[in-house]
N, CA and C atoms as an extended XYZ file, in Angstrom:
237
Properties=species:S:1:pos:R:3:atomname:S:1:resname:S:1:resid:I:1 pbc="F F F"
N       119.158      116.825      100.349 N   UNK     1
C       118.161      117.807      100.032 CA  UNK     1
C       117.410      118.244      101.288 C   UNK     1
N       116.942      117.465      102.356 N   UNK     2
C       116.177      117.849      103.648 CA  UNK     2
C       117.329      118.191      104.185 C   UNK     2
N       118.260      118.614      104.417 N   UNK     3
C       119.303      119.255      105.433 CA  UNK     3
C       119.852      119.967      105.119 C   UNK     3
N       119.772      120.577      103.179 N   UNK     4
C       119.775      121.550      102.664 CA  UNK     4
C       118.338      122.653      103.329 C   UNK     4
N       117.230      121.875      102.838 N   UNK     5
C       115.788      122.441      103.156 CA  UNK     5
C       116.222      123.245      104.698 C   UNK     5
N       116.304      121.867      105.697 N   UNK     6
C       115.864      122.706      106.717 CA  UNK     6
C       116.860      123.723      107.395 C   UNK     6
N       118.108      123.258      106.949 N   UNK     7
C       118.751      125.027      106.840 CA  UNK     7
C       118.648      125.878      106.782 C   UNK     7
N       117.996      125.872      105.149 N   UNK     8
C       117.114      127.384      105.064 CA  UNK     8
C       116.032      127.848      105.388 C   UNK     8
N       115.266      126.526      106.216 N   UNK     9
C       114.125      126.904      106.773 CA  UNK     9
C       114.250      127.749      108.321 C   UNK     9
N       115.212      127.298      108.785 N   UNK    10
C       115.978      127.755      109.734 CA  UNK    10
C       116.143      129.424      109.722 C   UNK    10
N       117.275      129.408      108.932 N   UNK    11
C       117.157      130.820      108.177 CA  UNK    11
C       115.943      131.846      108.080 C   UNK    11
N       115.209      131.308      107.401 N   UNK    12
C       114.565      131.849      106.786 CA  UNK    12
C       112.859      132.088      108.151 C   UNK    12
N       112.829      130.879      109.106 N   UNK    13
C       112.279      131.534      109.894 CA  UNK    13
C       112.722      132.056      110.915 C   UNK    13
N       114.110      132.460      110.882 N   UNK    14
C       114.669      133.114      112.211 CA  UNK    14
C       114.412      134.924      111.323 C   UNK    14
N       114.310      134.452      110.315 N   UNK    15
C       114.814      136.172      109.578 CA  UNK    15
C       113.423      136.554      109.828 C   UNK    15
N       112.333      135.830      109.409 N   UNK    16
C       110.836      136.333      109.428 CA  UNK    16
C       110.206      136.541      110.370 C   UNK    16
N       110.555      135.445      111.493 N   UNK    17
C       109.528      135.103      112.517 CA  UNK    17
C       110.170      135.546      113.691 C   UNK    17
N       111.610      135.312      113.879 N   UNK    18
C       112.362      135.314      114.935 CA  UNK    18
C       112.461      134.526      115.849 C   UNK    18
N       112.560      133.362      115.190 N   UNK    19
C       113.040      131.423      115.857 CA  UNK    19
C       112.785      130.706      114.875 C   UNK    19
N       114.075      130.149      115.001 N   UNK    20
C       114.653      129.306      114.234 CA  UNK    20
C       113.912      127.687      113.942 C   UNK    20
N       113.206      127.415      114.700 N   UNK    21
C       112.157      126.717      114.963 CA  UNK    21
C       110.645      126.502      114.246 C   UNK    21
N       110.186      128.024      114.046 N   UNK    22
C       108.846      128.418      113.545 CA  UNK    22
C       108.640      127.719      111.794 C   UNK    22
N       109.001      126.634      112.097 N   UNK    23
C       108.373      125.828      110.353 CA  UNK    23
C       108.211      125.018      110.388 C   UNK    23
N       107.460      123.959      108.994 N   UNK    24
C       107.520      122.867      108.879 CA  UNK    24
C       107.728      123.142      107.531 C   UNK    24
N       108.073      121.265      107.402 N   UNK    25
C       108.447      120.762      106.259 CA  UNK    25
C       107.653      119.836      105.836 C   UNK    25
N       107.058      119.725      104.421 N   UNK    26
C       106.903      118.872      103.598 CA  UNK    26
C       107.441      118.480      103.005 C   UNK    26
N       107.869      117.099      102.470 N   UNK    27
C       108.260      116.377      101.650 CA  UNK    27
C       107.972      115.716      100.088 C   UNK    27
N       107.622      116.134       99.153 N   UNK    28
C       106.779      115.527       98.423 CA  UNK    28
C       107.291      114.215       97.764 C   UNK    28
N       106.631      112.852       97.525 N   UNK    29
C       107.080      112.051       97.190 CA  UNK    29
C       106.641      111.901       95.976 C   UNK    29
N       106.540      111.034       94.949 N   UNK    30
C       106.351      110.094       94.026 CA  UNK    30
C       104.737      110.341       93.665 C   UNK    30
N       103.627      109.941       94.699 N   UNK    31
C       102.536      109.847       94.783 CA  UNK    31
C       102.106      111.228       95.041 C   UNK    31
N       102.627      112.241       95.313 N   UNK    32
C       102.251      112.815       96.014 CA  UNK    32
C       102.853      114.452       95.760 C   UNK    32
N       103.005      114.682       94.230 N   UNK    33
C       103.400      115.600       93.573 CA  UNK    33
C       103.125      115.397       91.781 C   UNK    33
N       102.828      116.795       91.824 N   UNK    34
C       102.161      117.273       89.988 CA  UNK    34
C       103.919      116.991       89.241 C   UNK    34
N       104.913      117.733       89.732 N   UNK    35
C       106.287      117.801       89.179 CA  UNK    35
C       107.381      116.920       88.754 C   UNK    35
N       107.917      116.775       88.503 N   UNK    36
C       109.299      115.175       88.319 CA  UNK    36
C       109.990      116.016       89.205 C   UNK    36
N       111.025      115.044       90.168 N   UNK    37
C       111.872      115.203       90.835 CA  UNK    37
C       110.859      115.666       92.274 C   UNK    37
N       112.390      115.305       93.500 N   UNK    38
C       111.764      115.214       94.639 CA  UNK    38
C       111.657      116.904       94.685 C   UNK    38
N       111.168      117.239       96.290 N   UNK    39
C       110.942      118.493       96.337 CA  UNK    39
C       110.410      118.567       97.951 C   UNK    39
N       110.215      120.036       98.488 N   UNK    40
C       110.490      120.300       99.944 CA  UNK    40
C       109.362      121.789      100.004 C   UNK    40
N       108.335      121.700      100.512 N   UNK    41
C       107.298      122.570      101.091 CA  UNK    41
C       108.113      123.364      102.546 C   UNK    41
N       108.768      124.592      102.551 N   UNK    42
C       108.584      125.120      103.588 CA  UNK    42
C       108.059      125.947      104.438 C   UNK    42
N       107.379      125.576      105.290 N   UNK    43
C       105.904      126.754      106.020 CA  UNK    43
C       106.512      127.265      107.347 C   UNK    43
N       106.776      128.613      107.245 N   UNK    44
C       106.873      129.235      107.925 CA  UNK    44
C       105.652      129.568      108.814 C   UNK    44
N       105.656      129.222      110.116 N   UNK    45
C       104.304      128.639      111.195 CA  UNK    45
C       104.053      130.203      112.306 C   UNK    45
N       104.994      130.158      112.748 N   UNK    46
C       104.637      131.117      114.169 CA  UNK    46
C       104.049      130.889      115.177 C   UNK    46
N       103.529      130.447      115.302 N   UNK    47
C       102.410      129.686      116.628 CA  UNK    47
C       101.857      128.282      116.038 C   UNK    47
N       101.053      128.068      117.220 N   UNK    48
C       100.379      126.728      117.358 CA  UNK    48
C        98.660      126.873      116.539 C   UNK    48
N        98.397      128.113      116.651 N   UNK    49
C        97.563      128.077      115.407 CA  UNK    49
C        97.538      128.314      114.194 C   UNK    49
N        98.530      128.369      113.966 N   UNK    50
C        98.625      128.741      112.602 CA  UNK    50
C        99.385      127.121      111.911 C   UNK    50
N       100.110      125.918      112.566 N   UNK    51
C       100.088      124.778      112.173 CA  UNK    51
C        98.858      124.322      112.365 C   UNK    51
N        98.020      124.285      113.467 N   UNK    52
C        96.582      123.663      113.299 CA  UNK    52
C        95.455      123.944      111.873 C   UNK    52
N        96.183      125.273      111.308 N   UNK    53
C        95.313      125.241      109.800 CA  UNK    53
C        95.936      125.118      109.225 C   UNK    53
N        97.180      125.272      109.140 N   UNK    54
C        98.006      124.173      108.126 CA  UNK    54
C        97.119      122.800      107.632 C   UNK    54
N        97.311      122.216      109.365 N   UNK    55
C        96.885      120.735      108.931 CA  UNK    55
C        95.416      120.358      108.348 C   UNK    55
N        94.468      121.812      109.114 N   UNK    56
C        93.126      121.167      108.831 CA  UNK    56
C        93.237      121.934      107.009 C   UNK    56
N        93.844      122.339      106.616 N   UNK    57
C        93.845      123.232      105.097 CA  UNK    57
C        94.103      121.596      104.050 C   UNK    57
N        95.356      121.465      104.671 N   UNK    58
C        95.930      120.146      104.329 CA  UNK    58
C        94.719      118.719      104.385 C   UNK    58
N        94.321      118.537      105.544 N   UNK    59
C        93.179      117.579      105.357 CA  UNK    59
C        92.156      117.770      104.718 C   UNK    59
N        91.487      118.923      104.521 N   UNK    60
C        90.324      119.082      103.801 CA  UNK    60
C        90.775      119.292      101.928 C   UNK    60
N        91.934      119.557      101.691 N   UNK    61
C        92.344      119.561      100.231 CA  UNK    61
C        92.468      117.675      100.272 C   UNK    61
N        92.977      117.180      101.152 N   UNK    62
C        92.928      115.874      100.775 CA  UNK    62
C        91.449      114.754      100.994 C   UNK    62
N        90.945      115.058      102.084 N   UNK    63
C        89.322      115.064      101.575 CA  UNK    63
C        88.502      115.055      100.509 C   UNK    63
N        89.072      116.014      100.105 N   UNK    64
C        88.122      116.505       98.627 CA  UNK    64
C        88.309      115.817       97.523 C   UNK    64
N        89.735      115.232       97.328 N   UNK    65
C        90.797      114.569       96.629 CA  UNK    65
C        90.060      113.318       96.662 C   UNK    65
N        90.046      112.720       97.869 N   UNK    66
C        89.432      111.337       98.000 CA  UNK    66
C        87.698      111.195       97.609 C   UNK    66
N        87.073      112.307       97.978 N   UNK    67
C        85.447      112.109       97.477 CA  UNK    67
C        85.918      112.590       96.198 C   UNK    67
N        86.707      112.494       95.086 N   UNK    68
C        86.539      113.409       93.796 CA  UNK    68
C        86.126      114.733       93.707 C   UNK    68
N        86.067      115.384       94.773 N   UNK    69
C        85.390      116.860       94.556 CA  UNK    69
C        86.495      117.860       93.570 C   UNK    69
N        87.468      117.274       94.154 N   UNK    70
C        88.607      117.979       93.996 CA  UNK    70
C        89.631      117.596       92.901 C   UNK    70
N        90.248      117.684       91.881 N   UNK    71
C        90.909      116.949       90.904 CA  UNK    71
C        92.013      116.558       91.929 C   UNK    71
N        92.449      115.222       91.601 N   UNK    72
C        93.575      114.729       92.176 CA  UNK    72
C        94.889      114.788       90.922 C   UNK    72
N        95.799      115.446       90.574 N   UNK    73
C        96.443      115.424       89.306 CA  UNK    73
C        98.040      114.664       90.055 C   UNK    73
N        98.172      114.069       91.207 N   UNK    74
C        98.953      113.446       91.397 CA  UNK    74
C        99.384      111.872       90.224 C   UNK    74
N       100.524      111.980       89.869 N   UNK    75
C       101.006      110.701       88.959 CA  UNK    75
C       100.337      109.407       89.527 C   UNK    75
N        99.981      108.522       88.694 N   UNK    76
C        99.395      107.017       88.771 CA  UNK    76
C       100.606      105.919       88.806 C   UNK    76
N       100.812      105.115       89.242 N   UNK    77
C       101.795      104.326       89.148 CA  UNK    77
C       100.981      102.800       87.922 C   UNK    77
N       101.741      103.125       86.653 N   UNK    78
C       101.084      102.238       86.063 CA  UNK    78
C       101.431      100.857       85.560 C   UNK    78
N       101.824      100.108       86.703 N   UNK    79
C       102.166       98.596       87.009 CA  UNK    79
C       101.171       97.823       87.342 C   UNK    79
């Protein structure tokens, strides 16, 4: 599935951005997804600022998550 993903991430930021390079990938695991089954976030980036709010977008949704501000609807593992 990730070498499917980043294929088309490939693709898909050479078609948009023009380098093949310009993405990232998420992974979602277990903990760490609303959906069943695995699954693959691809962000088409372009520069170096535009991953830096990626990440700070990304930290502050998970921030919020951790003070409760924010609903966390990620699955519980109930063992």
């Amino acid at each position: 599935m990730v070498a499917l993903g980043m294929e088309h991430a490939q693709c898909l930021a050479q078609r948009k951005i023009g380098g093949r390079e310009a993405f990232g990938m998420i992974y979602s695991g277990y903990s760490a997804r609303r959906e069943k089954g695995w699954h693959i976030h691809i962000i088409l980036l372009g520069n170096r600022w535009r991953k830096a709010w990626l990440y700070f977008v990304l930290a502050g949704k998970n921030l919020l998550q951790a003070l409760s501000i924010r609903k966390d609807d990620a699955p519980r593992d109930q063992s």
